[in-house]
N, C-alpha and C positions, 0 to 999 in steps of 0.2 A: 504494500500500500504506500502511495507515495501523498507525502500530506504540503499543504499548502497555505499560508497563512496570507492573507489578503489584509494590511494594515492601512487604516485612513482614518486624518486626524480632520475630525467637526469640529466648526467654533459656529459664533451666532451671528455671524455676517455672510452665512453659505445661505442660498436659494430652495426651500423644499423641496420644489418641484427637480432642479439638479442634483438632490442628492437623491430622489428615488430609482430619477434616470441612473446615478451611477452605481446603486445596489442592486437595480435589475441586469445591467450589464456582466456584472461579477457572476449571479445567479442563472447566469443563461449562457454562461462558457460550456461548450462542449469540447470534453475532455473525455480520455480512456477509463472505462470502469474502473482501474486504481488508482484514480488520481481523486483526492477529497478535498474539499476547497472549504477552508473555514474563514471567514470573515473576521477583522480583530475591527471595531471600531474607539476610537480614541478621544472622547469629547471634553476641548479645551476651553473652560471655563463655563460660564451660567448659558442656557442658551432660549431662545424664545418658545413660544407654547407651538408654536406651528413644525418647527423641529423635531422637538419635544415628542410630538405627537406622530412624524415619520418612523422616531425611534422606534416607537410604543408598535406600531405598525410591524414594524420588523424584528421586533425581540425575538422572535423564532427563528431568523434567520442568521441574526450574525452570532458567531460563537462565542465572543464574548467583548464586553463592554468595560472598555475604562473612562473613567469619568476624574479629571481634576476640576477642582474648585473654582481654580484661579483660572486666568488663563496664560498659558507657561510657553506660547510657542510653540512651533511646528517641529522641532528640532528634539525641543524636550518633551513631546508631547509621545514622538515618533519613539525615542529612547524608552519611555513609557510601556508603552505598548509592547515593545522589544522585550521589554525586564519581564511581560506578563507570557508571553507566548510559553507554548507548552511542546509538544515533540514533532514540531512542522521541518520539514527537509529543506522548504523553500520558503523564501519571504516576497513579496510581491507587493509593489506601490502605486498608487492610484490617489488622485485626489477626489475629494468628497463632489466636485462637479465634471470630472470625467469619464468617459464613454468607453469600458472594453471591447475593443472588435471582438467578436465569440469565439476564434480560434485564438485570441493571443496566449491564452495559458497554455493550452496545447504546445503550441508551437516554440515557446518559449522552454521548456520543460525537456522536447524533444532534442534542440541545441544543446541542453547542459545534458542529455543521455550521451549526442555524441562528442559533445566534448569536456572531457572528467576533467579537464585542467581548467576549465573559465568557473570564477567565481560569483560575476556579475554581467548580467546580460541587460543591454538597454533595445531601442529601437526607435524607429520614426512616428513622429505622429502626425494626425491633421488638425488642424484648428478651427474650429468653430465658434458659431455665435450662439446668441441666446436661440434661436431658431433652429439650431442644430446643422447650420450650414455652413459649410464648407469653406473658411476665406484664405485657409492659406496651407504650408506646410511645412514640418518644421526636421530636416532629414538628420538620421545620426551614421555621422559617417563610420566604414570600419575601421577597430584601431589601426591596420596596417595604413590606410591612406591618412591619419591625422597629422603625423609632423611634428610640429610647434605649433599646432595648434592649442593642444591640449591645456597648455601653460598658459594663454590670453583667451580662451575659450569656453566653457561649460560643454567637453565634447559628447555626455551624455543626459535625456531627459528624463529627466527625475522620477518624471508620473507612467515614463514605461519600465522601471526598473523591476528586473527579478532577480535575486541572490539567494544563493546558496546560503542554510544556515548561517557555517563553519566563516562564511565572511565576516561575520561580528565577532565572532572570536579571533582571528587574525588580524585586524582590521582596528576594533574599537567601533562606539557609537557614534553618531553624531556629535557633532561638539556646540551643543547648547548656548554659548555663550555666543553664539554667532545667531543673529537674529535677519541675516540675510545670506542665501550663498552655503547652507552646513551639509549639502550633496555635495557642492563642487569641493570642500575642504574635505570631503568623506571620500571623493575617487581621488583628489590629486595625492593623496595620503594612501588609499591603498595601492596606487600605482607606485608611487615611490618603496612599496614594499615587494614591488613586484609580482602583486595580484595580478591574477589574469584576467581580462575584462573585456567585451567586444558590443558590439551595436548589429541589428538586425538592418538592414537598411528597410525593408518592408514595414509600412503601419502598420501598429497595433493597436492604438489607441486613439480617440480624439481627444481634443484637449482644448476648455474650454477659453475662451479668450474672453469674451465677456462675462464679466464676472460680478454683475448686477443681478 
């Protein structure tokens, strides 16, 4: 059985209606009979009664619910969440208003079957607006074409990432005290450890641009 832990961190400025879109996307992956996809959701800080009540909607579906008080950040929130996971193989990121295409987990999962040395898988996404359309795209190139890019760059997207456990344990968490940018400090730092890391160039996700 191959397990998978689906991590996204809610605060009170996300859109109801984007974050059911992006609970139904998770729950509508088609993936191989052993693959179990558990949902971690992570709610940063107090949030409105409309939210509230999406949660309330889906307490069956996500596998479990962390809730801080305060609200501490995406960084520490994602750390969080991390501290609470339980015997998942894989870690997989999405934010609370993006779209999984139904094969990304598949397809992501099958990369790290055939290759036992990558730790961190990203890939391309599209971008969307509130209407679900299409404006733009946003490509992750493969490591072998990046260069020097990597160094003035961000040359993976955050909200297609999936990892291996075993990357938080080589690797370390987030580093919280960065309140913008604690992905890009999280690959420039496992690459300089010599992680192995690559980019699908294929979408797998949309990604919402309007964020009203």
């Amino acid at each position: 059985m191959i397990k998978v832990a689906y991590i996204l961190s809610l605060y009170d400025g996300e859109k109801p209606s984007y974050f059911v879109r992006a609970m139904e996307s998770i729950l509508k992956q088609v993936v191989e009979p052993n693959v179990v996809i558990r949902i971690y959701v992570g709610v940063d800080g107090e949030i409105n009664d409309s939210l509230n009540k999406v949660l309330e909607t889906y307490k069956n579906k996500y596998y479990k619910l962390i809730e801080s008080t305060e609200n501490i950040g995406l960084g520490a929130m994602l750390n969080l969440i991390i501290k609470n996971l339980e015997d998942e193989d894989f870690i997989f990121r999405m934010d609370t208003d993006d779209i999984c295409l139904k094969d990304r987990t598949q397809l992501q999962l099958s990369y790290f079957h055939e290759n036992p040395e990558c730790l961190a898988l990203g890939a391309s996404m599209y971008e969307i607006d509130g209407f679900e359309q299409v404006v733009g795209f946003k490509l992750a190139h493969r490591y072998a074409t990046m260069g020097s890019m990597k160094y003035y760059r961000n040359p993976f997207n955050h909200p297609t990432m999936a990892l291996r456990r075993i990357f938080f344990d080589r690797v370390g968490v987030y580093d919280d005290s960065l309140r913008k940018a604690q992905d890009y400090e999280l690959w420039l730092r496992a690459l300089s450890l010599g992680i192995v890391m690559e980019n699908l160039e294929i979408p797998l996700l949309k990604f919402r641009v309007d964020k009203k």
